[in-house]
TIROTOR-810535 format. One line per field, with one value per residue: residue in one letter; residue number from 1; chain; x, y, z of N, C-alpha, C, CB in turn. Coordinates in pm, 1 decimal, decimal comma. Glycine has a CB too. Layout:
BEGIN
resn = (A / ...)
resi = (NUM / ...)
chain = (A / ...)
nX = (X / ...)
nY = (Y / ...)
nZ = (Z / ...)
caX = (X / ...)
caY = (Y / ...)
caZ = (Z / ...)
cX = (X / ...)
cY = (Y / ...)
cZ = (Z / ...)
cbX = (X / ...)
cbY = (Y / ...)
cbZ = (Z / ...)
END
This chain:
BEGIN
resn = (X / X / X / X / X / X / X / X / X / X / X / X / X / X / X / X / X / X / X / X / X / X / X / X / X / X / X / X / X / X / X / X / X / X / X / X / X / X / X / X / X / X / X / X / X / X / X / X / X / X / X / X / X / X / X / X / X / X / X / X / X / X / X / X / X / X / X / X / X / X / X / X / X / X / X / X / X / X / X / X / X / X / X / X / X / X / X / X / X / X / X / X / X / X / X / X / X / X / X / X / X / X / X / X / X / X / X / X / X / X / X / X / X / X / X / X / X / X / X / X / X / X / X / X / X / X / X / X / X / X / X / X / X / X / X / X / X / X / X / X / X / X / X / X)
resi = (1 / 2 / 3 / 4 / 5 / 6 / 7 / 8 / 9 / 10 / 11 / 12 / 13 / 14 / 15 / 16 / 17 / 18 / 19 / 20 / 21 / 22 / 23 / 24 / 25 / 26 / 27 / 28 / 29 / 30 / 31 / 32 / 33 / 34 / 35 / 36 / 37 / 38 / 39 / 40 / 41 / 42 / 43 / 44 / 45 / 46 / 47 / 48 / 49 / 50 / 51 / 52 / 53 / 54 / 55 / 56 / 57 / 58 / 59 / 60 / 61 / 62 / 63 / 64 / 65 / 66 / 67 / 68 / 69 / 70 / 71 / 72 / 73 / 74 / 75 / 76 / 77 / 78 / 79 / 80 / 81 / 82 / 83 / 84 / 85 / 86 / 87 / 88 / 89 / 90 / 91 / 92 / 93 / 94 / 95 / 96 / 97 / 98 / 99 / 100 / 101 / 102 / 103 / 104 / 105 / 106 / 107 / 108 / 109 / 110 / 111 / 112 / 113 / 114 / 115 / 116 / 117 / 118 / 119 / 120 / 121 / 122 / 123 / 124 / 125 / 126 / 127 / 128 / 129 / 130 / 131 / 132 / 133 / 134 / 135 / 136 / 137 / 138 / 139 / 140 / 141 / 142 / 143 / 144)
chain = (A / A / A / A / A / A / A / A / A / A / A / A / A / A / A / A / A / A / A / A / A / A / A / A / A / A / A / A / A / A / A / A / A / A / A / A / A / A / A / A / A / A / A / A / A / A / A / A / A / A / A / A / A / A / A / A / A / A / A / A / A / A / A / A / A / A / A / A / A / A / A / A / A / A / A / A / A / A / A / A / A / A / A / A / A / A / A / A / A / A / A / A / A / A / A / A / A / A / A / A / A / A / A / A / A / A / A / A / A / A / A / A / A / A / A / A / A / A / A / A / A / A / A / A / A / A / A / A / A / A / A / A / A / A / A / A / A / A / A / A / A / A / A / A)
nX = (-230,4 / -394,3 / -619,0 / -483,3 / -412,5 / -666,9 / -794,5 / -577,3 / -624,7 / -897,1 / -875,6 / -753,7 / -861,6 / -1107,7 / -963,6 / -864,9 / -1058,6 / -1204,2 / -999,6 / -1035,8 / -1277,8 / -1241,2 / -1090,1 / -1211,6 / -1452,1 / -1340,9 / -1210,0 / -1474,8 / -1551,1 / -1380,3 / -1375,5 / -1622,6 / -1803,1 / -1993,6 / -2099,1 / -2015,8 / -1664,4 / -1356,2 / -1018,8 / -708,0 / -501,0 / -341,3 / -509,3 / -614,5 / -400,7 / -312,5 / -514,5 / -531,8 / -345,4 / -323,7 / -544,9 / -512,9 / -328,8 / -423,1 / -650,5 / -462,5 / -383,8 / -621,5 / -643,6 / -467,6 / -554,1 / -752,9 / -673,7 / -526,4 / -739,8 / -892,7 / -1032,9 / -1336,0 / -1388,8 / -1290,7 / -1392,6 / -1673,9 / -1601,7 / -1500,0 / -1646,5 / -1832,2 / -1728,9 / -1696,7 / -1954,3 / -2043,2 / -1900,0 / -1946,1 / -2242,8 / -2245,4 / -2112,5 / -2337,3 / -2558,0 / -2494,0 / -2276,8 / -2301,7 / -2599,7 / -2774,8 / -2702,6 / -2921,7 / -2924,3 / -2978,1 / -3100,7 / -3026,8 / -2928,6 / -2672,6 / -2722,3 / -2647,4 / -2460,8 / -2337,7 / -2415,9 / -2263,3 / -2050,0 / -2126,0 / -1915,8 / -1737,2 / -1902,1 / -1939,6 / -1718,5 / -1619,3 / -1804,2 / -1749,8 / -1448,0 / -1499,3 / -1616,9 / -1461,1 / -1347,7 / -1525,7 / -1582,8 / -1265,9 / -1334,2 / -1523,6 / -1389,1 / -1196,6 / -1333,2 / -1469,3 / -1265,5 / -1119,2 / -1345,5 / -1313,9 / -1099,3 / -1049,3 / -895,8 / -691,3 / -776,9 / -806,8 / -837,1 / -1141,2 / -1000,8 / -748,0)
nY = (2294,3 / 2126,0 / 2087,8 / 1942,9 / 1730,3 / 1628,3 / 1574,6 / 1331,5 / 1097,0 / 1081,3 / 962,5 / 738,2 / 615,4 / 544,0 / 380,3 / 151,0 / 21,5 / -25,0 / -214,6 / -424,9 / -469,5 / -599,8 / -816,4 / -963,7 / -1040,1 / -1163,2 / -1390,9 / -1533,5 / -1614,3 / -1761,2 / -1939,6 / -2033,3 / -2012,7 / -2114,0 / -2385,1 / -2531,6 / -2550,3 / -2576,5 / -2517,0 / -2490,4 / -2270,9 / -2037,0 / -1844,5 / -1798,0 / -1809,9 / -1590,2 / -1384,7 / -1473,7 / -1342,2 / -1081,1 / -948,8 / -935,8 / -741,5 / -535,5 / -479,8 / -388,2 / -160,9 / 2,5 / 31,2 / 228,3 / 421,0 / 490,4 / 565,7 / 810,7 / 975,0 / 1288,1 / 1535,9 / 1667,8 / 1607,8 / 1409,9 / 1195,0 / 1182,3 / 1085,0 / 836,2 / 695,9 / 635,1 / 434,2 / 240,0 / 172,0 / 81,0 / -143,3 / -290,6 / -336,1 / -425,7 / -703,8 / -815,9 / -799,4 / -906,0 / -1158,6 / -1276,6 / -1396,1 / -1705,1 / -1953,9 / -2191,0 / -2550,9 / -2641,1 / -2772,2 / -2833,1 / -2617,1 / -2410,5 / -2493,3 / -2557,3 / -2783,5 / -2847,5 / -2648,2 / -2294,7 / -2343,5 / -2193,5 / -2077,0 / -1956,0 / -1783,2 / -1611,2 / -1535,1 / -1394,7 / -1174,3 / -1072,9 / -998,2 / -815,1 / -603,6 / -548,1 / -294,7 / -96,3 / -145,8 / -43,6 / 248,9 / 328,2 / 316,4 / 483,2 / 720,3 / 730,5 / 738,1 / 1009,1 / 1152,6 / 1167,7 / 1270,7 / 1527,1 / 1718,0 / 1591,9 / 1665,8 / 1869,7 / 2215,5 / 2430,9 / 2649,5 / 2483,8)
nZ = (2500,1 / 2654,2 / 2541,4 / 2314,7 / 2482,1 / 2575,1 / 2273,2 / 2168,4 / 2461,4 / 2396,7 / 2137,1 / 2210,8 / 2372,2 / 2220,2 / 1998,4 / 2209,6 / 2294,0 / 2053,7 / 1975,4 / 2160,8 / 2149,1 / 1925,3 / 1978,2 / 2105,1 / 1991,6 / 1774,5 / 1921,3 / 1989,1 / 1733,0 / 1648,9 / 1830,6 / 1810,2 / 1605,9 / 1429,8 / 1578,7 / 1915,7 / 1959,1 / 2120,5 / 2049,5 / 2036,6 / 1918,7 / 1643,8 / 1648,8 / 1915,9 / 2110,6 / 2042,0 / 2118,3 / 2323,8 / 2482,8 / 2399,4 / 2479,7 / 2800,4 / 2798,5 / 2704,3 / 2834,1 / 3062,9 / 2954,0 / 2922,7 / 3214,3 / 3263,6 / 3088,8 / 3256,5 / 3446,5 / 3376,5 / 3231,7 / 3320,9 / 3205,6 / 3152,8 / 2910,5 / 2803,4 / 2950,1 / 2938,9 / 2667,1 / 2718,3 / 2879,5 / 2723,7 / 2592,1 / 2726,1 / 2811,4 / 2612,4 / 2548,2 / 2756,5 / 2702,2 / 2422,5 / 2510,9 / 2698,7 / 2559,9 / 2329,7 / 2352,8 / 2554,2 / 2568,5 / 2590,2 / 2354,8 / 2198,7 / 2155,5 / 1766,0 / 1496,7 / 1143,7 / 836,2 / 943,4 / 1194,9 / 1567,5 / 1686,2 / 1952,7 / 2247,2 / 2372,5 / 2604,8 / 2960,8 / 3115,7 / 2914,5 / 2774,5 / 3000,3 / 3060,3 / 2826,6 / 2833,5 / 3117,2 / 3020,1 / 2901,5 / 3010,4 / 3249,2 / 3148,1 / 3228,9 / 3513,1 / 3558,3 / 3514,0 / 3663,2 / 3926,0 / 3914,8 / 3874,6 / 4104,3 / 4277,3 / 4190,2 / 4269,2 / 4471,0 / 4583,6 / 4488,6 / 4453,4 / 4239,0 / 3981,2 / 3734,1 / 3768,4 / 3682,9 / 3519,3 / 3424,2)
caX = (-177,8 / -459,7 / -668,3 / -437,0 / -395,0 / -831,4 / -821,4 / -522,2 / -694,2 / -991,1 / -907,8 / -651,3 / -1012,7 / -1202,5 / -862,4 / -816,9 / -1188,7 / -1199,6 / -913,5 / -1116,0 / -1373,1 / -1220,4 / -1047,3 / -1366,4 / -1509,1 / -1222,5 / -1200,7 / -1563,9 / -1592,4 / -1275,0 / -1393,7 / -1771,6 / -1928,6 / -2144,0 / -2082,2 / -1849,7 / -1546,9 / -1278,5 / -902,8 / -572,8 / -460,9 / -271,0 / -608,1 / -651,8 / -259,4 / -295,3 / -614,8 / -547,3 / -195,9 / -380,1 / -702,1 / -491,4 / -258,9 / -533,9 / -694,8 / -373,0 / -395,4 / -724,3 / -613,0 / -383,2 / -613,0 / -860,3 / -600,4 / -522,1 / -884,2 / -914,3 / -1089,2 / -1453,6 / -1443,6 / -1204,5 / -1465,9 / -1772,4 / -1568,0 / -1443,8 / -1790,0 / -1896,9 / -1652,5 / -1701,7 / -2054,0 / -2071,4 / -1872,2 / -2030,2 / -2352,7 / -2215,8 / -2114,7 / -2424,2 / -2653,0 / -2468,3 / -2193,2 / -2371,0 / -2738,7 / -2776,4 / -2760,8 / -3012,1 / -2868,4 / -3097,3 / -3089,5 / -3071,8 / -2817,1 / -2580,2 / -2770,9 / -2568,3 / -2494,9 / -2311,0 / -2401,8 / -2142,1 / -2107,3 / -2128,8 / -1828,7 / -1685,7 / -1984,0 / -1904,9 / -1572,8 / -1580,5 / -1848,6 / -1691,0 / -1312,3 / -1570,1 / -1693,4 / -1346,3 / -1307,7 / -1655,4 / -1529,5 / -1192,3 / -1407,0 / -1598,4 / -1318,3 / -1075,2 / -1399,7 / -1477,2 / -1140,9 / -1113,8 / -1471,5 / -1314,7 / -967,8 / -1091,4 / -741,8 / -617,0 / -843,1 / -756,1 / -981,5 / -1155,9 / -833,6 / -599,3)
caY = (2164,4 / 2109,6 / 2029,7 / 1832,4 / 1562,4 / 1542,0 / 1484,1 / 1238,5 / 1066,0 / 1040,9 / 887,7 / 593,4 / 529,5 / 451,9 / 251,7 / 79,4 / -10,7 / -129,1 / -339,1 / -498,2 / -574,9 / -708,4 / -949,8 / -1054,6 / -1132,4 / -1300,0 / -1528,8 / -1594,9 / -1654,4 / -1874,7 / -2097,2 / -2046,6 / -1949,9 / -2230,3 / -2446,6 / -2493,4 / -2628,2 / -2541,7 / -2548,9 / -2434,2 / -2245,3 / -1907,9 / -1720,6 / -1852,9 / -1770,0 / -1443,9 / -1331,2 / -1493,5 / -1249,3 / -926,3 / -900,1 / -892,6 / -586,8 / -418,5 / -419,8 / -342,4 / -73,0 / 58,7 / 46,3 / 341,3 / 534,3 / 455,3 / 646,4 / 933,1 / 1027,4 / 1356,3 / 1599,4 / 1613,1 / 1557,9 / 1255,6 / 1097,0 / 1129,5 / 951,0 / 701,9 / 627,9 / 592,0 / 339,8 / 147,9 / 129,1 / -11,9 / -268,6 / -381,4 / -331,8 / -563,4 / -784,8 / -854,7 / -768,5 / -1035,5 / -1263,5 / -1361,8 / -1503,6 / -1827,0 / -2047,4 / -2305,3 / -2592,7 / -2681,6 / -2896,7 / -2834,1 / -2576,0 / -2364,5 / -2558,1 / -2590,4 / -2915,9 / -2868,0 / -2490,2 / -2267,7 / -2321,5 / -2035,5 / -1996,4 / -1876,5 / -1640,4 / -1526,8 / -1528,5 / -1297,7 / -1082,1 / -1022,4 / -915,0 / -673,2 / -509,8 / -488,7 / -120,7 / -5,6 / -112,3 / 65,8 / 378,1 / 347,2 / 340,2 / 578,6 / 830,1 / 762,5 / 810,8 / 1133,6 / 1244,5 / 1155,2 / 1338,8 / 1643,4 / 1809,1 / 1559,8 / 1657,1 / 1974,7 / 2303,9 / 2546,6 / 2773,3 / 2457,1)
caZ = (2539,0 / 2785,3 / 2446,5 / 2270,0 / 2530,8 / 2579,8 / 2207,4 / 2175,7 / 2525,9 / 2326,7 / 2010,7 / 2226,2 / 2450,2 / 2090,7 / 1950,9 / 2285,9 / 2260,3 / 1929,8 / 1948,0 / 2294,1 / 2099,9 / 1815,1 / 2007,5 / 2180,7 / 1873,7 / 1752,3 / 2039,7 / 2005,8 / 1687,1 / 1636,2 / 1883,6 / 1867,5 / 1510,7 / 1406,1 / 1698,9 / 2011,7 / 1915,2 / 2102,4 / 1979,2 / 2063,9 / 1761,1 / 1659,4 / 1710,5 / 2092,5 / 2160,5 / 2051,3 / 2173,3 / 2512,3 / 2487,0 / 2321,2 / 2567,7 / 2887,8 / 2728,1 / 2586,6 / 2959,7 / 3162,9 / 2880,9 / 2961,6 / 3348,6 / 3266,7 / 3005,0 / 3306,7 / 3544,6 / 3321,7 / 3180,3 / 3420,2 / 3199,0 / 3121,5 / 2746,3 / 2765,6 / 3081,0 / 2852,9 / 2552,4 / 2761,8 / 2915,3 / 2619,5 / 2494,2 / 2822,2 / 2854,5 / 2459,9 / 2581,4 / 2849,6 / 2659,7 / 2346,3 / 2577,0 / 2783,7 / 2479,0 / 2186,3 / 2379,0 / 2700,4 / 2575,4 / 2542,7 / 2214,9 / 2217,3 / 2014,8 / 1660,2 / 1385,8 / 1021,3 / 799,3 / 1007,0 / 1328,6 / 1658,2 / 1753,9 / 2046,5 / 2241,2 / 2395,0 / 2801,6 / 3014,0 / 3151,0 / 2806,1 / 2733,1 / 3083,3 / 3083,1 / 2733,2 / 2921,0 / 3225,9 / 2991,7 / 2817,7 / 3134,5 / 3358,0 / 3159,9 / 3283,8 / 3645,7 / 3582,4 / 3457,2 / 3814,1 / 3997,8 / 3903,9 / 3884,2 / 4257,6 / 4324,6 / 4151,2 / 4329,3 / 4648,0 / 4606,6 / 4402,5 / 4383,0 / 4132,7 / 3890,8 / 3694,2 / 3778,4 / 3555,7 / 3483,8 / 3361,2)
cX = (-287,8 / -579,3 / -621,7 / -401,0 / -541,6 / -818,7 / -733,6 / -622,7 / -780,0 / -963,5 / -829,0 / -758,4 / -1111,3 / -1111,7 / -856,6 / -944,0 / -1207,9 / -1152,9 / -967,0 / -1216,6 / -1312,7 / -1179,8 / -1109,3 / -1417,8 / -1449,2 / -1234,7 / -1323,2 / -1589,4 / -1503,3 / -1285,3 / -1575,5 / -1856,2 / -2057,4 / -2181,3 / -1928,7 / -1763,1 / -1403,0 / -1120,6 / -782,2 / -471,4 / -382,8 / -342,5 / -631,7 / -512,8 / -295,9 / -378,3 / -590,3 / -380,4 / -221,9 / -493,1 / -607,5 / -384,6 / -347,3 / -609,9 / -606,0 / -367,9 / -487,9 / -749,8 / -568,4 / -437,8 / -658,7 / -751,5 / -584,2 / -625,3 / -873,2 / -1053,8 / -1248,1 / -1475,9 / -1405,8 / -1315,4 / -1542,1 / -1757,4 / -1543,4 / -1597,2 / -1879,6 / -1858,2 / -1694,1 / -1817,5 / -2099,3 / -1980,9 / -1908,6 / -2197,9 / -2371,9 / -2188,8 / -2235,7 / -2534,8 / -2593,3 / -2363,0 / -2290,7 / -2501,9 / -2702,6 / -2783,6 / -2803,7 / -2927,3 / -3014,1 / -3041,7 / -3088,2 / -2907,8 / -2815,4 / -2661,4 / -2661,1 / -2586,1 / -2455,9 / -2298,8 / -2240,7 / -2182,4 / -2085,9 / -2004,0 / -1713,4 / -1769,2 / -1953,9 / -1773,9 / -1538,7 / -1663,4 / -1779,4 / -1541,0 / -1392,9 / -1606,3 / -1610,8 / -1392,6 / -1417,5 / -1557,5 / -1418,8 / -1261,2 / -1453,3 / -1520,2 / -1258,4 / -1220,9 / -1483,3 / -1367,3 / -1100,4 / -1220,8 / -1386,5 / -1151,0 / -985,9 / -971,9 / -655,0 / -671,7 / -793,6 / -891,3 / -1014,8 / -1062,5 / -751,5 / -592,7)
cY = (2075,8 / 2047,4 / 1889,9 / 1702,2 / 1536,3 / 1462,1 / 1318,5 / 1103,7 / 987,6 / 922,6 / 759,8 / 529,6 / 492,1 / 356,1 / 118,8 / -8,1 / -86,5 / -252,3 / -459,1 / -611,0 / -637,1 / -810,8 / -1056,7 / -1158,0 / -1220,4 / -1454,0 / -1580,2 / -1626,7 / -1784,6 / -2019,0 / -2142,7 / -1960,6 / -2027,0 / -2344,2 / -2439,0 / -2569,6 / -2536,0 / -2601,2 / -2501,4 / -2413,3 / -2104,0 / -1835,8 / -1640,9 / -1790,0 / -1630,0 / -1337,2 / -1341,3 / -1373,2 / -1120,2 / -870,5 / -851,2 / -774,5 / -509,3 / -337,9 / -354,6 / -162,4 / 59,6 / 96,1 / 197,0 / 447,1 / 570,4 / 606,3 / 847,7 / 1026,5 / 1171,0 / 1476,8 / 1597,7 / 1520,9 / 1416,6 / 1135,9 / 1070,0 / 1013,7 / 833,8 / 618,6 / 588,0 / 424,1 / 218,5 / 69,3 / 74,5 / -134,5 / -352,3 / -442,9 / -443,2 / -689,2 / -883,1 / -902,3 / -924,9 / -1127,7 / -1370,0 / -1418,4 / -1632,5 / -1872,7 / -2122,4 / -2387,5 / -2656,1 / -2730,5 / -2781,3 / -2706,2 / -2464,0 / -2346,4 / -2557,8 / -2728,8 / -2930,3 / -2684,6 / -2445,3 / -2337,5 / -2183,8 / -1990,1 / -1938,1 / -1805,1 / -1526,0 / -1471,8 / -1373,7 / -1193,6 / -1027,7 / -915,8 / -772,9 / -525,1 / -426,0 / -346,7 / -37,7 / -9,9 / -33,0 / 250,3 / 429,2 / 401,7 / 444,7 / 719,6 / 806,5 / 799,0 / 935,2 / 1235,9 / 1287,7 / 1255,4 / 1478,0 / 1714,2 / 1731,2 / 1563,7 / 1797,3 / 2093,0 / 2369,0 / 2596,7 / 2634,7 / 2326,3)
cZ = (2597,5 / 2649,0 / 2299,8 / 2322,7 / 2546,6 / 2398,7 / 2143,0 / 2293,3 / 2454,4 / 2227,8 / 2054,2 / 2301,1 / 2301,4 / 2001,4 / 2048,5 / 2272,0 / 2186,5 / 1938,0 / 2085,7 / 2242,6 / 1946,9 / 1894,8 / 2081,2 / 2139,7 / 1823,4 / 1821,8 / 1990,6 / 1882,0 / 1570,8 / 1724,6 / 1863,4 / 1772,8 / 1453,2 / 1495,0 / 1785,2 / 1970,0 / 1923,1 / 2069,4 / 2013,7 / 1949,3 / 1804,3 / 1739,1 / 1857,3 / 2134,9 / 2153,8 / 2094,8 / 2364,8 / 2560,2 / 2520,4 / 2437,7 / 2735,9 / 2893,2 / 2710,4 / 2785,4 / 3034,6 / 3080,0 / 2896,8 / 3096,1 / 3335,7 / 3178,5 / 3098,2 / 3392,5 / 3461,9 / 3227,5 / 3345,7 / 3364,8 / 3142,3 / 2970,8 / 2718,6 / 2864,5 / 3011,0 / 2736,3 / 2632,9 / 2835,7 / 2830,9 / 2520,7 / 2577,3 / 2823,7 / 2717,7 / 2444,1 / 2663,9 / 2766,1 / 2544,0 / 2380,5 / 2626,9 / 2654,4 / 2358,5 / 2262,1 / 2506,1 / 2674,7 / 2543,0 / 2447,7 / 2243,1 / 2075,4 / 1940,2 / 1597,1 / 1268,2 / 981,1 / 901,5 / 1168,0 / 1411,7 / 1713,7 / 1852,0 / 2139,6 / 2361,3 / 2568,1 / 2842,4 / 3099,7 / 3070,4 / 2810,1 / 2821,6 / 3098,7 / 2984,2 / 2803,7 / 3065,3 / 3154,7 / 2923,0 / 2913,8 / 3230,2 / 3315,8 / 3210,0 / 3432,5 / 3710,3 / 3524,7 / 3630,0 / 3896,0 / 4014,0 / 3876,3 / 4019,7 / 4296,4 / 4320,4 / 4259,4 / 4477,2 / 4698,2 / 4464,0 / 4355,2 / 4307,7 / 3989,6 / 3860,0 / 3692,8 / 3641,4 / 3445,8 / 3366,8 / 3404,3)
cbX = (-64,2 / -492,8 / -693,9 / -362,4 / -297,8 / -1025,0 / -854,6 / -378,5 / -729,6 / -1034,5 / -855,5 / -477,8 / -1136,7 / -1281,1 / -698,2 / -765,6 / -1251,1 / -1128,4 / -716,6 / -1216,8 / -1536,0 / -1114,4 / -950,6 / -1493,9 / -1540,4 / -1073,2 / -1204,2 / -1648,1 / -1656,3 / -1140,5 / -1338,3 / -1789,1 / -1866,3 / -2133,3 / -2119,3 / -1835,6 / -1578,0 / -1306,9 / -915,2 / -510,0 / -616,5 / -245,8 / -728,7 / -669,8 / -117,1 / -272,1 / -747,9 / -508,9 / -112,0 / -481,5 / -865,1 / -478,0 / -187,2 / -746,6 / -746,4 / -198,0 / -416,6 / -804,6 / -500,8 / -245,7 / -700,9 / -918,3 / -413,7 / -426,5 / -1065,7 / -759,3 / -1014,2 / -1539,6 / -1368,0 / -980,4 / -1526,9 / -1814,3 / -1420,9 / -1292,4 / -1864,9 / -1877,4 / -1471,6 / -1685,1 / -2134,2 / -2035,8 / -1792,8 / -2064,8 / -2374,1 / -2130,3 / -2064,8 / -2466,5 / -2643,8 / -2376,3 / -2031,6 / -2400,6 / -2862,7 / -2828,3 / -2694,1 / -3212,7 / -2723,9 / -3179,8 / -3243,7 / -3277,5 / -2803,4 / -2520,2 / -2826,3 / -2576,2 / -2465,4 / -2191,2 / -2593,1 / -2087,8 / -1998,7 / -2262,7 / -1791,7 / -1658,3 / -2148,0 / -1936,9 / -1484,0 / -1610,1 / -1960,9 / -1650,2 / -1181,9 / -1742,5 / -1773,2 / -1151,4 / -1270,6 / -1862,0 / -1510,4 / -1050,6 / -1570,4 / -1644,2 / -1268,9 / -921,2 / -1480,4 / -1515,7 / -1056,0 / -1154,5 / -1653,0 / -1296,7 / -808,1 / -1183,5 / -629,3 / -574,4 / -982,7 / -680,8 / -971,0 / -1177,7 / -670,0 / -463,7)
cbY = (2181,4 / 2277,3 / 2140,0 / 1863,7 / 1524,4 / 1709,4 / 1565,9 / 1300,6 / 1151,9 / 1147,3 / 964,2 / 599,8 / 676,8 / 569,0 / 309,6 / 138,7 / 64,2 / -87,8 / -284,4 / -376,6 / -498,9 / -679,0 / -938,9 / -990,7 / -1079,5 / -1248,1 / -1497,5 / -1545,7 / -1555,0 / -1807,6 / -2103,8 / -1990,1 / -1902,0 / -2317,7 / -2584,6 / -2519,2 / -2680,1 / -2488,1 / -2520,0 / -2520,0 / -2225,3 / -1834,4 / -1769,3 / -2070,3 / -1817,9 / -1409,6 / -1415,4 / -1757,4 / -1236,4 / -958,3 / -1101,6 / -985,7 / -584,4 / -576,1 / -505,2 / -460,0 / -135,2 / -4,4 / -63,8 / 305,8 / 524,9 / 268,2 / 538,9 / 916,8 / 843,6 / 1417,6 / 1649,0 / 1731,2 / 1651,0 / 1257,9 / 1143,9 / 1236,6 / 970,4 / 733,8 / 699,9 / 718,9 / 365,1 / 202,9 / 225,2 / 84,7 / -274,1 / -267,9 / -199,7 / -555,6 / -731,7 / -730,7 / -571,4 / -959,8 / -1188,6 / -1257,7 / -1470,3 / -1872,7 / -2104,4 / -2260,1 / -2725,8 / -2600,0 / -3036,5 / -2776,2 / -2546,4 / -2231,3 / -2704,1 / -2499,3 / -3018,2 / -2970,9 / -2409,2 / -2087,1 / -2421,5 / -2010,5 / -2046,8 / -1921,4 / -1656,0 / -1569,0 / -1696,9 / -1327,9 / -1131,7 / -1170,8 / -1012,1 / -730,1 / -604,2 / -530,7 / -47,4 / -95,5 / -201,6 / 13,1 / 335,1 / 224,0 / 278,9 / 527,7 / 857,4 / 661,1 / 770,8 / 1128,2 / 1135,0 / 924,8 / 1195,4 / 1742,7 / 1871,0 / 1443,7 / 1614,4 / 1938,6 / 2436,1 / 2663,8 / 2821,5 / 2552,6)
cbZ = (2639,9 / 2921,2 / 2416,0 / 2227,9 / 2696,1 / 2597,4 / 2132,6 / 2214,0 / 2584,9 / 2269,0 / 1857,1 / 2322,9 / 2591,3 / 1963,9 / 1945,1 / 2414,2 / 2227,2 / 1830,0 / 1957,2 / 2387,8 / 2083,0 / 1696,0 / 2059,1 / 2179,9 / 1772,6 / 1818,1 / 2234,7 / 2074,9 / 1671,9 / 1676,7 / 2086,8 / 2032,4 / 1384,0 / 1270,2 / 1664,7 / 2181,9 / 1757,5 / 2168,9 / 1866,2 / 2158,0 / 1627,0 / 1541,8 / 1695,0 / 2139,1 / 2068,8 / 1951,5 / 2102,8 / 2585,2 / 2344,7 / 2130,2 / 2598,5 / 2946,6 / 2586,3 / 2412,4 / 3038,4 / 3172,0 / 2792,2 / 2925,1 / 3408,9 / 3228,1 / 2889,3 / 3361,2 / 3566,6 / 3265,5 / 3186,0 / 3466,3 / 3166,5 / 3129,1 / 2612,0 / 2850,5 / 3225,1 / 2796,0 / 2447,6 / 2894,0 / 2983,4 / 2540,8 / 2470,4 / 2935,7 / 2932,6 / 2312,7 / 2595,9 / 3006,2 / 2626,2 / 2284,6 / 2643,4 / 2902,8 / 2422,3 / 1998,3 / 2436,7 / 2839,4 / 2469,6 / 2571,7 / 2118,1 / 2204,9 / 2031,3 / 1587,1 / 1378,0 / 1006,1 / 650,6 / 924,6 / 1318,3 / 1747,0 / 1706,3 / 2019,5 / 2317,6 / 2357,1 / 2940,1 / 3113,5 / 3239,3 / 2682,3 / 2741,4 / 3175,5 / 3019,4 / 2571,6 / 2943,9 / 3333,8 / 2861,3 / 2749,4 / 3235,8 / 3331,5 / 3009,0 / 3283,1 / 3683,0 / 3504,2 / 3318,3 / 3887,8 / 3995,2 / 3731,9 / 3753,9 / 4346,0 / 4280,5 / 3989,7 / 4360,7 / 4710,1 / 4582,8 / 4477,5 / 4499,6 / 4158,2 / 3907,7 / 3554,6 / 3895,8 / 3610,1 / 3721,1 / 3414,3)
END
């Protein structure tokens, strides 16, 4: 049993993930692929719907991650979101001239805004594994 919920665990921390960053991208590239231009469309409704589910989502994977194998996947999922985040949403576009030029660049409190929803699940990762450190008997021993 004690193996079939790490790998279930597992594979809803690389779905929950995914679907994080798809809707990242989404967002960003519905409002912000060849320039900024934003809009109030399906995309925007449903992204601005989907991202704060997906996290309240990742709150409660965040809570029930206990055993090692499921901590490593999930640290893994976390820290490639933060990492996509920081690494491709958050630099700056300089705006340029000429074909698929920016004429107007993004501002930063969208880049940040999508960086920061990328990152929460690292901080729920943090948390709920200080918490665990700090209350050792809710974690499951050796045996079970």
């Amino acid at each position: 049993m004690k193996m079939k919920r790490s790998i279930l665990l597992s594979i809803v921390w690389v779905a929950v993930g995914s679907a994080l960053l798809f809707e990242s991208v989404l967002f960003d590239v519905d409002w912000n692929l060849f320039t900024w231009k934003p809009e109030l469309d399906f995309v925007v409704l449903a992204c601005a719907l989907t991202i704060p589910a997906t996290l309240t989502g990742i709150w409660f994977l965040a809570r029930a991650t206990r055993d090692q194998v499921t901590r490593v996947i999930s640290l893994i999922v976390c820290m490639f979101l933060a990492g996509f985040a920081i690494t491709v949403i958050l630099p700056f576009e300089p705006a340029s001239g000429g074909f698929l030029g920016r004429t107007t660049v993004c501002p930063l409190w969208f880049r940040g805004g999508l960086t920061l929803a990328m990152s929460i699940p690292s901080a729920f990762w943090i948390l709920w594994f200080l918490r665990l450190r700090k209350h050792p008997a809710q974690q499951p021993g050796p045996a079970g």
